[in-house]
DRENDO-1510 file (C-alpha; in Angstrom, 1 decimal, always signed):
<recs>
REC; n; res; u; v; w
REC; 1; UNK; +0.0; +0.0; +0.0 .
REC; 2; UNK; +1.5; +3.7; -0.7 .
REC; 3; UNK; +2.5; +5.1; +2.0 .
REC; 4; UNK; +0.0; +8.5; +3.6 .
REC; 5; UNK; +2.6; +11.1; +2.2 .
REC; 6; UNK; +2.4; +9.8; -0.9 .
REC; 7; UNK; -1.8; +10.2; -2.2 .
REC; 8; UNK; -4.4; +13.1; -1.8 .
REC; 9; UNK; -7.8; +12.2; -1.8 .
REC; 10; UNK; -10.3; +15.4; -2.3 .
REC; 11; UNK; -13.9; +16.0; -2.9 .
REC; 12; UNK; -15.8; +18.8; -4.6 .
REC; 13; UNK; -19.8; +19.0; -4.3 .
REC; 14; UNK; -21.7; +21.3; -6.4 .
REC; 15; UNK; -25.2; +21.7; -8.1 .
REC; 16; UNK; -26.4; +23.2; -11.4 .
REC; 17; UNK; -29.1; +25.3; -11.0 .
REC; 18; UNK; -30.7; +27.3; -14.1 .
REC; 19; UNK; -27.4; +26.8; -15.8 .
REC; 20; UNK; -25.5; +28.6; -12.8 .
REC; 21; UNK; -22.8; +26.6; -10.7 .
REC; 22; UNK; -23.7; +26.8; -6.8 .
REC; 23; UNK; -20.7; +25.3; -4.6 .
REC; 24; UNK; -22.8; +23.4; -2.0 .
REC; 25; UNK; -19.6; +23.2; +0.2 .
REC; 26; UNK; -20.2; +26.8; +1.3 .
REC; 27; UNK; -22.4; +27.5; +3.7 .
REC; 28; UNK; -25.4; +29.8; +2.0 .
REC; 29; UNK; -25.2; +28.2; -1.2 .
REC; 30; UNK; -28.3; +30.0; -2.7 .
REC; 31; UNK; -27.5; +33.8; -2.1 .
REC; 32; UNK; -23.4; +33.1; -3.4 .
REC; 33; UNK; -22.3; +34.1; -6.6 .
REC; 34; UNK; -22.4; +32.3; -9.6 .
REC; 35; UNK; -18.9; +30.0; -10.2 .
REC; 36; UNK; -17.3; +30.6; -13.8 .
REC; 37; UNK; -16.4; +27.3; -16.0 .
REC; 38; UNK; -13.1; +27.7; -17.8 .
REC; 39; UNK; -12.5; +24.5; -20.9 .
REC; 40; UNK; -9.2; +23.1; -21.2 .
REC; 41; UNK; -8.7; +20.9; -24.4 .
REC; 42; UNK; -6.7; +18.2; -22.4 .
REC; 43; UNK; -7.7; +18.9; -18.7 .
REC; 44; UNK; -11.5; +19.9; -19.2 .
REC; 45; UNK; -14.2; +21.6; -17.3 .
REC; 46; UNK; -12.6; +23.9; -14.2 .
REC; 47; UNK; -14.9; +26.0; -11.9 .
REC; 48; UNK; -13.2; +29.1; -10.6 .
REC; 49; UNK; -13.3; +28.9; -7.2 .
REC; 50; UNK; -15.1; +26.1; -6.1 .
REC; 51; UNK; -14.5; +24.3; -2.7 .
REC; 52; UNK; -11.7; +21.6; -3.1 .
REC; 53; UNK; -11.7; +19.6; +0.7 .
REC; 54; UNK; -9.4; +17.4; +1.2 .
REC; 55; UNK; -10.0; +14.4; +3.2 .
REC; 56; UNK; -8.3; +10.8; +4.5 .
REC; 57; UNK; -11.8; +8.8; +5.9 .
REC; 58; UNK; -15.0; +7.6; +4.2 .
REC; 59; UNK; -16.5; +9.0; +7.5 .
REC; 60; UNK; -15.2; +12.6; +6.2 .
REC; 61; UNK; -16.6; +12.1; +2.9 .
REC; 62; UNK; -20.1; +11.4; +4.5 .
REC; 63; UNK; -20.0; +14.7; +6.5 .
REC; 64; UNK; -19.3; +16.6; +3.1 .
REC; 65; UNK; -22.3; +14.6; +1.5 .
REC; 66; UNK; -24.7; +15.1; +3.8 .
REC; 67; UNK; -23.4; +18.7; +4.3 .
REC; 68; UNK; -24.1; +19.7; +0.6 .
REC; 69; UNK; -27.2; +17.6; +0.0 .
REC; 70; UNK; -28.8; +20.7; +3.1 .
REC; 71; UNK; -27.6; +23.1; +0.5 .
REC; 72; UNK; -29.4; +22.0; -2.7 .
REC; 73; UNK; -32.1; +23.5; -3.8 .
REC; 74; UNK; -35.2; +21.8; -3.6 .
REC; 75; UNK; -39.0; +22.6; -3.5 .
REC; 76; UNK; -42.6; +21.1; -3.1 .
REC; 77; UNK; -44.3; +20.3; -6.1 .
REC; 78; UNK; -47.7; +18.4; -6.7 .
REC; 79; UNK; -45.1; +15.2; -7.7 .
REC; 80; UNK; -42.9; +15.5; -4.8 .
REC; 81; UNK; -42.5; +17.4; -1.7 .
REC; 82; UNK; -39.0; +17.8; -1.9 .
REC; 83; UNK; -38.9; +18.0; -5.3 .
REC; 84; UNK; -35.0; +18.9; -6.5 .
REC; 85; UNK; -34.1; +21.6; -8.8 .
REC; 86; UNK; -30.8; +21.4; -10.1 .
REC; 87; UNK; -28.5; +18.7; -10.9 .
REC; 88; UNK; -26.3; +17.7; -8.4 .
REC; 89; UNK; -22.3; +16.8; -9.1 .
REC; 90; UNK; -19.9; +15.5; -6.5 .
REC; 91; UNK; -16.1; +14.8; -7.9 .
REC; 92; UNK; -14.0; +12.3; -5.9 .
REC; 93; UNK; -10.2; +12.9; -6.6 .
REC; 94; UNK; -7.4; +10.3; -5.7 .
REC; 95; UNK; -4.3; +11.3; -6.6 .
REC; 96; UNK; -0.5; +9.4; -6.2 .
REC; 97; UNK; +2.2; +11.8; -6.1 .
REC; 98; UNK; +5.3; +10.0; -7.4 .
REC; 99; UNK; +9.0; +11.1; -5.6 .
REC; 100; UNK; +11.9; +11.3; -7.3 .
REC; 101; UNK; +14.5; +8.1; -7.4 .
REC; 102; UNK; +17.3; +9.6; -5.1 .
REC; 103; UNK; +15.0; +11.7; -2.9 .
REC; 104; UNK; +14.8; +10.6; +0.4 .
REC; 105; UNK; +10.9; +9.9; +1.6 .
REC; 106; UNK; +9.5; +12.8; +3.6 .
REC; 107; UNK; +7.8; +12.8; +7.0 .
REC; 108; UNK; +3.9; +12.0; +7.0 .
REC; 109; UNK; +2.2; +15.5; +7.2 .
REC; 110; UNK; +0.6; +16.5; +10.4 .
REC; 111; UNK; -2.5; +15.5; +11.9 .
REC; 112; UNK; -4.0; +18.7; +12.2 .
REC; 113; UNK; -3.2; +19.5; +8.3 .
REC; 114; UNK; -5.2; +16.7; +7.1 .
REC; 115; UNK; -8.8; +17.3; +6.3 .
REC; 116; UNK; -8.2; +21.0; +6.2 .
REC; 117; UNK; -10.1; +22.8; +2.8 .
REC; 118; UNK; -7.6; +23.4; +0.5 .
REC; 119; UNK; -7.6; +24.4; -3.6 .
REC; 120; UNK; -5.1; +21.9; -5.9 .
REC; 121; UNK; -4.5; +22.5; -9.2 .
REC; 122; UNK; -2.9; +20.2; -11.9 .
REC; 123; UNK; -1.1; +22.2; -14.2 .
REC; 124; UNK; +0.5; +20.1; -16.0 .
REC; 125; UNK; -1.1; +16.1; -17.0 .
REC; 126; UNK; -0.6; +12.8; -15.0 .
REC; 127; UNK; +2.7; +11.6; -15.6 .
REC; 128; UNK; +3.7; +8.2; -13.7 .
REC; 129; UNK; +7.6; +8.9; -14.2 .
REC; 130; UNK; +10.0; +10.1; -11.7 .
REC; 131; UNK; +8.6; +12.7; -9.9 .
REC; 132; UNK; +5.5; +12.9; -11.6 .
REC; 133; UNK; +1.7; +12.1; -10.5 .
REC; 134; UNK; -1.5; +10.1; -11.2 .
REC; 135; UNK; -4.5; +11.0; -10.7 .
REC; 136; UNK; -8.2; +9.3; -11.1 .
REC; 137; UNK; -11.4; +10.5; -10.5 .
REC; 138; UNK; -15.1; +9.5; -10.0 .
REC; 139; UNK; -18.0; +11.5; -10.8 .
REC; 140; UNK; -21.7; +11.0; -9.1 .
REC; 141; UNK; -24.1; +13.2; -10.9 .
REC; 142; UNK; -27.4; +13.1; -9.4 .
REC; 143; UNK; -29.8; +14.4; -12.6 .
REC; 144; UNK; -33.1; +16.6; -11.6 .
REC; 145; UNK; -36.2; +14.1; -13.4 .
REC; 146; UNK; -37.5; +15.7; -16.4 .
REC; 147; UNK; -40.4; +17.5; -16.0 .
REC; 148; UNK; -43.8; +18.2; -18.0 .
REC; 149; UNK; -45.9; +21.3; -17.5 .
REC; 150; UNK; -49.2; +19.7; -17.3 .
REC; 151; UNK; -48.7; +17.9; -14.2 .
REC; 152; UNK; -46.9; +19.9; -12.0 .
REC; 153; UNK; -49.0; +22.9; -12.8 .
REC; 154; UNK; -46.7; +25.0; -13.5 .
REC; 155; UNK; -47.4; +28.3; -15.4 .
REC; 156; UNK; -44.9; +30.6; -17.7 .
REC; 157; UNK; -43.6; +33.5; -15.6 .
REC; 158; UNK; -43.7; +31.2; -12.4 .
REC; 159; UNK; -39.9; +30.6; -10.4 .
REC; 160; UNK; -40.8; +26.7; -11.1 .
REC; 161; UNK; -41.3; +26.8; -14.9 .
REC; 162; UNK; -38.3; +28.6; -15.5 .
REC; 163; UNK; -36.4; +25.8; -13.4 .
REC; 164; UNK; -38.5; +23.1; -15.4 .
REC; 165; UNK; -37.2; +24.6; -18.9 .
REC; 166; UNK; -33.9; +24.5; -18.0 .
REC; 167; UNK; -34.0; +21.3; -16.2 .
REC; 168; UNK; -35.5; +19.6; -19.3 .
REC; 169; UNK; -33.2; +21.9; -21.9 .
REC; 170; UNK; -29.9; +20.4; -20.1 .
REC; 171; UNK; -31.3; +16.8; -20.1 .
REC; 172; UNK; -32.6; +17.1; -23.7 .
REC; 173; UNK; -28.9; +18.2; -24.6 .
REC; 174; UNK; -27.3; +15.2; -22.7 .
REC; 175; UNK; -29.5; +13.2; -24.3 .
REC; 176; UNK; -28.6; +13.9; -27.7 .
REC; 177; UNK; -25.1; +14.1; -26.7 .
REC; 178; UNK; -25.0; +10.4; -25.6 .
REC; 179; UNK; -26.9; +9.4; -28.7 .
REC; 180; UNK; -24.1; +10.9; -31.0 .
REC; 181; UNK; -21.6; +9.4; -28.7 .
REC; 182; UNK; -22.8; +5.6; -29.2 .
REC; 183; UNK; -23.0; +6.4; -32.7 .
REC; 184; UNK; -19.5; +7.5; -32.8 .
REC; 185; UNK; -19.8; +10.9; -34.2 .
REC; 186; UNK; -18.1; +12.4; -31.5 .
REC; 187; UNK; -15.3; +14.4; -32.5 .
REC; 188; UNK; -11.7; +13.6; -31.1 .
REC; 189; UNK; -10.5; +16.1; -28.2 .
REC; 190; UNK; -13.6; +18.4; -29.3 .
REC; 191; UNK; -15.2; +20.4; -26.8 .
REC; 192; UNK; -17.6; +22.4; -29.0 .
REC; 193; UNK; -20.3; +19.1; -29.0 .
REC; 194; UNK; -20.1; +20.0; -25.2 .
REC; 195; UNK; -20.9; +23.6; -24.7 .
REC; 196; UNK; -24.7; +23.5; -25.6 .
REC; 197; UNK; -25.1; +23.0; -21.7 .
REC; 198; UNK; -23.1; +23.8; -18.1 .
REC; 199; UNK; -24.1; +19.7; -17.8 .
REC; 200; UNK; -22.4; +18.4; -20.8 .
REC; 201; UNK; -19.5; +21.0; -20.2 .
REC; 202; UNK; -18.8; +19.5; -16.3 .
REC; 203; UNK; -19.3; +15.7; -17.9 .
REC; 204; UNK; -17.0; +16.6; -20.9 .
REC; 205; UNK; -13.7; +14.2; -19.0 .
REC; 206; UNK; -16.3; +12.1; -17.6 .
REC; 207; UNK; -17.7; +11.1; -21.1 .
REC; 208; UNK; -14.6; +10.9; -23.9 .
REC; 209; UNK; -11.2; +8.7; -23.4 .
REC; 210; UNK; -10.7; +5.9; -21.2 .
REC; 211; UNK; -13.5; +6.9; -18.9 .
REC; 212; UNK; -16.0; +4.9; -17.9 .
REC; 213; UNK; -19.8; +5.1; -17.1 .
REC; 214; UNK; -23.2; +3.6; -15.2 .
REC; 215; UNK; -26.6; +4.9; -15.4 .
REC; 216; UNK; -28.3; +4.4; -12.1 .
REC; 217; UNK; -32.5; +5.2; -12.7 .
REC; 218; UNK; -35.6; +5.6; -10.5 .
REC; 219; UNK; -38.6; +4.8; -11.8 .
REC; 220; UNK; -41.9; +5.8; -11.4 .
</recs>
């Protein structure tokens, strides 16, 4: 097993809501502003500013969960009575930080350092060489259902429709998206058939190279 100085395991938890990003690891996630998405051709989706905790328990990634799941933004409906209104992403990170041959292994960092919230960025790709990293990551996307104005009563100029349309406008492009993907007329290290949504931009790593994915659906 590596030894603890040697990996970083980190979580990020935010939702989509009416095509703004909400970082759910800050407290007052409704009244913050909205987070910018920047596209990298080889890196992908970054939010500016978003919450990056680090942590070295399943018991801390719990807390987090069940920290940002009080933050989303939900609301009765005649379907449901906490009815959610954004989609909800939450990024595990596990990195291995390589050392280089000759360098001595350095002391374990501190107790009190670990769990501590903390912004990491990779500037430069996973490289398993010498002194270089690896890093893997897991995305759980929890998608709002699709909704249809009939039967939750909802009327134009109302807070709810205007979350309905862009719920179903961000579905309906993720949709089409993983149609043209099994078809394989995706286009190589393209992010343009991404950028029709904030959803498809966020998933654009999660859906091209070596990635792999599970759909998980309620039905009803």
């Amino acid at each position: 097993a590596p030894r603890p100085d040697t990996w970083r395991c980190s979580c990020e938890f935010f939702e989509v809501y009416n095509e703004q990003i909400r970082d759910l690891l800050q407290p007052n996630a409704q009244v913050q502003k909205p987070k910018r998405v920047h596209c990298h051709p080889k890196h992908g989706a970054r939010i500016e500013g978003l919450t990056m905790s680090v942590v070295s328990s399943a018991e801390e990634v719990m807390e987090l969960l069940h920290f940002g799941n009080q933050m989303r933004t939900v609301a009765a409906t005649t379907m449901n009575s906490r009815s959610s209104r954004s989609h909800a992403f939450f990024n595990f990170k596990y990195e291995q930080i390589g050392e280089e041959p000759d360098q001595a292994p350095g002391p374990p960092p501190p107790p009190q350092a670990r769990g501590k919230e903390r912004r990491v960025t990779i500037a430069a790709p996973p490289d398993t060489s010498g002194g270089g990293s690896c890093m893997s990551a897991v995305t759980f996307v929890d998608l709002a259902g699709r909704e249809e104005r009939e039967r939750l009563g909802n009327h134009p100029g109302a807070l709810q429709y205007k979350e309905m349309c862009f719920i179903n406008t961000s579905l309906f492009h993720l949709a089409h998206l993983i149609t043209k993907i099994s078809q394989g007329g995706l286009s190589s290290n393209n992010l343009s058939d991404f950028r029709n949504s904030k959803v498809t931009m966020l998933l654009s790593q999660a859906l091209q190279g070596n990635s792999r994915t599970a759909v998980v659906a309620t039905l009803s």
